[in-house]
NUVEXLUM-290458 format. One record per residue (C-alpha): x, y, z; residue in one letter; residue number from 1. Coordinates in pm, whole numbers. Layout:
> xx; yy; zz; type; seq
> X; Y; Z; A; NUM .
...
REM end
This chain:
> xx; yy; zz; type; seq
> 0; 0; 0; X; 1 .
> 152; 348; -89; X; 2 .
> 241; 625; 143; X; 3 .
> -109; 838; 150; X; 4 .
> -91; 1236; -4; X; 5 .
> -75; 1474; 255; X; 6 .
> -436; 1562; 178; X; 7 .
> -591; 1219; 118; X; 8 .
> -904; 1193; 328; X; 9 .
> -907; 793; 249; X; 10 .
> -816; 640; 608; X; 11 .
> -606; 326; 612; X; 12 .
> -584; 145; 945; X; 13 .
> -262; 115; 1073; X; 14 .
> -332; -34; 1415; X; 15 .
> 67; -83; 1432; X; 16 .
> 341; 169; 1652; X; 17 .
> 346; 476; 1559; X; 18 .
> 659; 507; 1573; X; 19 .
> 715; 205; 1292; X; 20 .
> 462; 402; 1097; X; 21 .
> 658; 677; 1119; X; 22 .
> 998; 577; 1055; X; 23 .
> 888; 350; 743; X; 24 .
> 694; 612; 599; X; 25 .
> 710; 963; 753; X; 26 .
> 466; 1222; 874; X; 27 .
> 175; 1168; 609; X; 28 .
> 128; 816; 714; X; 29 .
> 53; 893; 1079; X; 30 .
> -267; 1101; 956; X; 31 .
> -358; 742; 903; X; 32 .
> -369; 659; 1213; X; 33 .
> -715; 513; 1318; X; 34 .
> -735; 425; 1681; X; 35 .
> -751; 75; 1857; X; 36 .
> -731; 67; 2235; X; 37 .
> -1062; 134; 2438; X; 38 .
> -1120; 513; 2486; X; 39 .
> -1366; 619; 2799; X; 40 .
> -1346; 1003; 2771; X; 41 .
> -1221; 1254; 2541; X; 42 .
> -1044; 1524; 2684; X; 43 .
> -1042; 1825; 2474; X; 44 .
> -790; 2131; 2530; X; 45 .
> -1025; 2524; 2449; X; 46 .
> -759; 2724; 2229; X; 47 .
> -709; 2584; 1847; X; 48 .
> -908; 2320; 1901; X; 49 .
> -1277; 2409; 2018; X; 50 .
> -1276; 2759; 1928; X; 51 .
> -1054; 2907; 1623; X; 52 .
> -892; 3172; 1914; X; 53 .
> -528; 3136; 1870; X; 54 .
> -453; 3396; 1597; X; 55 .
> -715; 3645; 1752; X; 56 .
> -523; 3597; 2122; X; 57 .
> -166; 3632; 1927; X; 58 .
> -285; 3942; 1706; X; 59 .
> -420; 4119; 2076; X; 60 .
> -97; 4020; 2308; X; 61 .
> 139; 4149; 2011; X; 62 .
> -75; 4505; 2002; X; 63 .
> -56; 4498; 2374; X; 64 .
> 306; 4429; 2413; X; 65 .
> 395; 4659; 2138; X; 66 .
> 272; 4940; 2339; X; 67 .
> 551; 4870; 2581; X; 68 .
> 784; 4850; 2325; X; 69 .
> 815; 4462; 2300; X; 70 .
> 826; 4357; 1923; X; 71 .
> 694; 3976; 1935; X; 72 .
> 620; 3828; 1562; X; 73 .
> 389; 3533; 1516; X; 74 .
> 639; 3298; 1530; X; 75 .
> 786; 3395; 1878; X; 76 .
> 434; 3347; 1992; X; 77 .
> 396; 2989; 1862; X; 78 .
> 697; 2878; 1984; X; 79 .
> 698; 3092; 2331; X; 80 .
> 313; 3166; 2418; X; 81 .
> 109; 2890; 2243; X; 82 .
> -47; 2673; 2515; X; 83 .
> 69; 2827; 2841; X; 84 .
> -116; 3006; 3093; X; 85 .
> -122; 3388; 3116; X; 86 .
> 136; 3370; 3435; X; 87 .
> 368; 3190; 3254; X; 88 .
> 350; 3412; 2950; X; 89 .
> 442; 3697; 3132; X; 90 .
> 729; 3551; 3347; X; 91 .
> 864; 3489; 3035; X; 92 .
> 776; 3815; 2890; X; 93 .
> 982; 3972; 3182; X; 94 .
> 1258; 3730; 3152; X; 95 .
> 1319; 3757; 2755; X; 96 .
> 1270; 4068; 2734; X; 97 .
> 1330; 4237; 3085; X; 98 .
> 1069; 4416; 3126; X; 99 .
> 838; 4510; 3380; X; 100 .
> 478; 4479; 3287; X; 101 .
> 250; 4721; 3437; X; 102 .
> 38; 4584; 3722; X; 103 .
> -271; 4628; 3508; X; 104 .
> -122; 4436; 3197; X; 105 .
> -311; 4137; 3220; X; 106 .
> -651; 4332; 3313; X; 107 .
> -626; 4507; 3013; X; 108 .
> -501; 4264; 2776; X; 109 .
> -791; 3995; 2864; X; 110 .
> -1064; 4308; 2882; X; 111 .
> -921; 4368; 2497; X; 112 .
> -943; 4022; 2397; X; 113 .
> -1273; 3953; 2508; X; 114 .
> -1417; 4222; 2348; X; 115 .
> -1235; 4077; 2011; X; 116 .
> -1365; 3747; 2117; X; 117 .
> -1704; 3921; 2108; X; 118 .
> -1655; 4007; 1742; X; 119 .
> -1455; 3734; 1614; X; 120 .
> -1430; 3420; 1753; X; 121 .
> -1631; 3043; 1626; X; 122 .
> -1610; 2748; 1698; X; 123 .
> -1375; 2544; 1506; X; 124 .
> -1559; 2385; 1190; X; 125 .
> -1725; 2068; 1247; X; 126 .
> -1706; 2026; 1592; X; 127 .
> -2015; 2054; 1696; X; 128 .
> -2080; 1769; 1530; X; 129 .
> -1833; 1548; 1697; X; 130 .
> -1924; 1640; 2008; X; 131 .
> -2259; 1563; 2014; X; 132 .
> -2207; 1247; 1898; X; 133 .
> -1930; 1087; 2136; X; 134 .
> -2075; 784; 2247; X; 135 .
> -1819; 850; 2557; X; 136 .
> -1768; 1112; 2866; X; 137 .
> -1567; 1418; 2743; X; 138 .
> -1460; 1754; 2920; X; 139 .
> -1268; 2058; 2863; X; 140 .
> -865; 2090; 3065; X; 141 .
> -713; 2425; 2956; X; 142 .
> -450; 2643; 3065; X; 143 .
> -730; 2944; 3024; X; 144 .
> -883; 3123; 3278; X; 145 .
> -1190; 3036; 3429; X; 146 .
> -1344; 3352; 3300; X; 147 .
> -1155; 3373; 2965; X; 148 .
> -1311; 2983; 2900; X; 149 .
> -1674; 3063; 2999; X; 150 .
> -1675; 3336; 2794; X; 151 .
> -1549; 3141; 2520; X; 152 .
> -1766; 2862; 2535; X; 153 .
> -2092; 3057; 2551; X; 154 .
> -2004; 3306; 2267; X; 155 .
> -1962; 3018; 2044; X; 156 .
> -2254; 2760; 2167; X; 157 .
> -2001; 2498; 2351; X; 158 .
> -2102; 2549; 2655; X; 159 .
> -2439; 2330; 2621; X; 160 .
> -2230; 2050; 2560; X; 161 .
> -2007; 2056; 2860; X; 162 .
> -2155; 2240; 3151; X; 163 .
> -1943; 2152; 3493; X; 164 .
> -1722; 1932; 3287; X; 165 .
> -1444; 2230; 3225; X; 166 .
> -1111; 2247; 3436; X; 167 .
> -849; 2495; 3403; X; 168 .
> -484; 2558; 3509; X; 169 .
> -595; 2745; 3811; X; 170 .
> -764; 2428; 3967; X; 171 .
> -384; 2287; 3925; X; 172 .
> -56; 2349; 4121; X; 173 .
> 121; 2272; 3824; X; 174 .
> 14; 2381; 3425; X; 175 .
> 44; 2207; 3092; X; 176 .
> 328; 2067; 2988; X; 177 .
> 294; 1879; 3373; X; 178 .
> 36; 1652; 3338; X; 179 .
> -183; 1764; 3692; X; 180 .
> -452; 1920; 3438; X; 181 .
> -502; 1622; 3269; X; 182 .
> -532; 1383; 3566; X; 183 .
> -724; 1603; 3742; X; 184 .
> -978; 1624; 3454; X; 185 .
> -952; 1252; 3449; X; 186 .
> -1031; 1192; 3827; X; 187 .
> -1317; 1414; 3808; X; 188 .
> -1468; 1191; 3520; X; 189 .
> -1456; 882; 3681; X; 190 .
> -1193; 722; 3401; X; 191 .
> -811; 607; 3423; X; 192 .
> -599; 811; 3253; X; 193 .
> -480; 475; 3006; X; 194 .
> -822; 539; 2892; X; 195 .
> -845; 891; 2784; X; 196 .
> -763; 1074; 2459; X; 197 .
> -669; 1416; 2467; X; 198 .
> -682; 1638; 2138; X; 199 .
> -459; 1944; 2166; X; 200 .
> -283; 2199; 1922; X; 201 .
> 36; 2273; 2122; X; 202 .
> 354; 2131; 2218; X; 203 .
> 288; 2171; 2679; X; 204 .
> -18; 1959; 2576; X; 205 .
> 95; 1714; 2396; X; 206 .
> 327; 1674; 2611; X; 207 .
> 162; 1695; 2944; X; 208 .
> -132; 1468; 2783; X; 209 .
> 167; 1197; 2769; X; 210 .
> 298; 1276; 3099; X; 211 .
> -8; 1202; 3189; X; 212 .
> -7; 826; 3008; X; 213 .
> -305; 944; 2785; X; 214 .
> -343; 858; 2434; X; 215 .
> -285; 1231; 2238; X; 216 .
> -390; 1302; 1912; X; 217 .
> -225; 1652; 1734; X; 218 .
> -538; 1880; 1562; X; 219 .
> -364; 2104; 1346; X; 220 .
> -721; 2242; 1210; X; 221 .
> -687; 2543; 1355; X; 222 .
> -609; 2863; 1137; X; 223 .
> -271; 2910; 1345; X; 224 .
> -168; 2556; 1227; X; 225 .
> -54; 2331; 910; X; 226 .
> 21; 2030; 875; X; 227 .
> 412; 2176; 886; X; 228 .
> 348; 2201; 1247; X; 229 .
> 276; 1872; 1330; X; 230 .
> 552; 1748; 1089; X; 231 .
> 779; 1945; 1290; X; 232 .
> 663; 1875; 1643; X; 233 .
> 939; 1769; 1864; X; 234 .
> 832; 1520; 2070; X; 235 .
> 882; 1125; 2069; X; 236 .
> 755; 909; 1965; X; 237 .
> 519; 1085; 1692; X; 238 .
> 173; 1163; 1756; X; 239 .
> -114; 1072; 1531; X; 240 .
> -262; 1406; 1382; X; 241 .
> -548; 1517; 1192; X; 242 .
> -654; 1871; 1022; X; 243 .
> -1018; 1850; 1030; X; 244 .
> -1279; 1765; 1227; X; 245 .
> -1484; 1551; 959; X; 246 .
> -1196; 1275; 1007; X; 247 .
> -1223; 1177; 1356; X; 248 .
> -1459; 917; 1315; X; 249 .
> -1286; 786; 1081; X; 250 .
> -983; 764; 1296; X; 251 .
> -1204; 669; 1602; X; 252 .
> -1491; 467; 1471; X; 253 .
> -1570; 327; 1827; X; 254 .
> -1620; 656; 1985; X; 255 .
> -1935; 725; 1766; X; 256 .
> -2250; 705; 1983; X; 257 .
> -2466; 429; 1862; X; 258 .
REM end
């Protein structure tokens, strides 16, 4: 069977290792991964991967940080910002840059981006669809605020689908990439962690979802993504990824509601 295109939609089953997938036949055969071990919840990260927020928090933080004189391009915020909790963005926006941010920063910077978010944010496309028809528990783990999340969810209709079910880094001594988040989401559900798969778009999840001995898929479907991104990922071994949530199923056939 031939390597896939990077934009084939036809699914093969691979079943195998990853990583054998991987080192026979690269990046593009991993988005034919379709899953095989029992699943009990779905843990999905907010940012990039429920809502399309990522390039509308980015665009806001640069504006903010430019008014201080800190010139931070797009790719300085994947690589530094993308993922993290606000308190760890700006210890490392003091540290990089040494700077002291005023002690209304943050105020101001969330009251801007919520008003954005107001404007401009949806839902990722598709899904809605995938949600409401897991045939298994899911929940929310981000490293957003409490407020910053509810706000989110509601603006874009997510919230029916979720309710309590939505923990964030402030529940957690210790943020994404640790793997507290995750557990803790998984303890609240009622499932093992060996039986959870978390979907997330950056690097501190993926890697605190395997801290965490979950199953991690990459969703690169966001409009701060490519499939570049997940080709480039630097974490071992590979993890499946997908750019679009009309594959899922097709990846995880047994997580369909019946």
């Amino acid at each position: 069977m031939g390597t896939p295109s990077p934009r084939s939609f036809d699914l093969i089953a691979s079943g195998g290792d990853i990583s054998e997938t991987w080192r026979k036949n690269g990046y593009k055969a991993v988005m034919c991964f379709q899953l095989s071990k029992d699943i009990d919840a779905v843990i999905f990260d907010c940012d990039g991967v429920l809502i399309d927020s990522e390039i509308i928090s980015a665009r806001v933080l640069m504006a903010s940080l430019d008014q201080l004189g800190v010139k931070v391009d797009w790719a300085y915020f994947k690589a530094h910002f993308l993922g993290r909790s606000f308190p760890k963005v700006a210890a490392s926006i003091r540290t990089d840059f040494e700077v002291d941010l005023p002690s209304d920063f943050e105020a101001c910077y969330r009251s801007s981006l919520l008003e954005a978010f107001e404007q401009e944010l949806h839902p990722v496309e598709g899904v809605q669809s995938v949600i409401a028809n897991l045939g298994v528990k899911s929940c929310v783990a981000t490293s957003s605020s409490p407020e910053r999340v509810a706000r989110s969810l509601a603006i874009t209709g997510l919230r029916r689908f979720f309710h309590d079910r939505v923990f964030t880094a402030s529940e957690v001594e210790r943020g994404k990439p640790a793997p507290d988040l995750f557990l803790h989401a998984a303890a609240s559900l009622g499932v093992s962690p060996e039986a959870c798969l978390v979907i997330e778009d950056s690097l501190p999840g993926l890697q605190a979802a395997r801290a965490a001995g979950m199953e991690v898929w990459h969703f690169v479907g966001g409009s701060h993504l490519s499939e570049s991104d997940a080709k480039n990922v630097k974490i071992q071994p590979p993890t499946p990824f997908f750019d679009t949530w009309s594959r899922f199923f097709a990846m995880a056939p047994k997580l369909m509601a019946v």
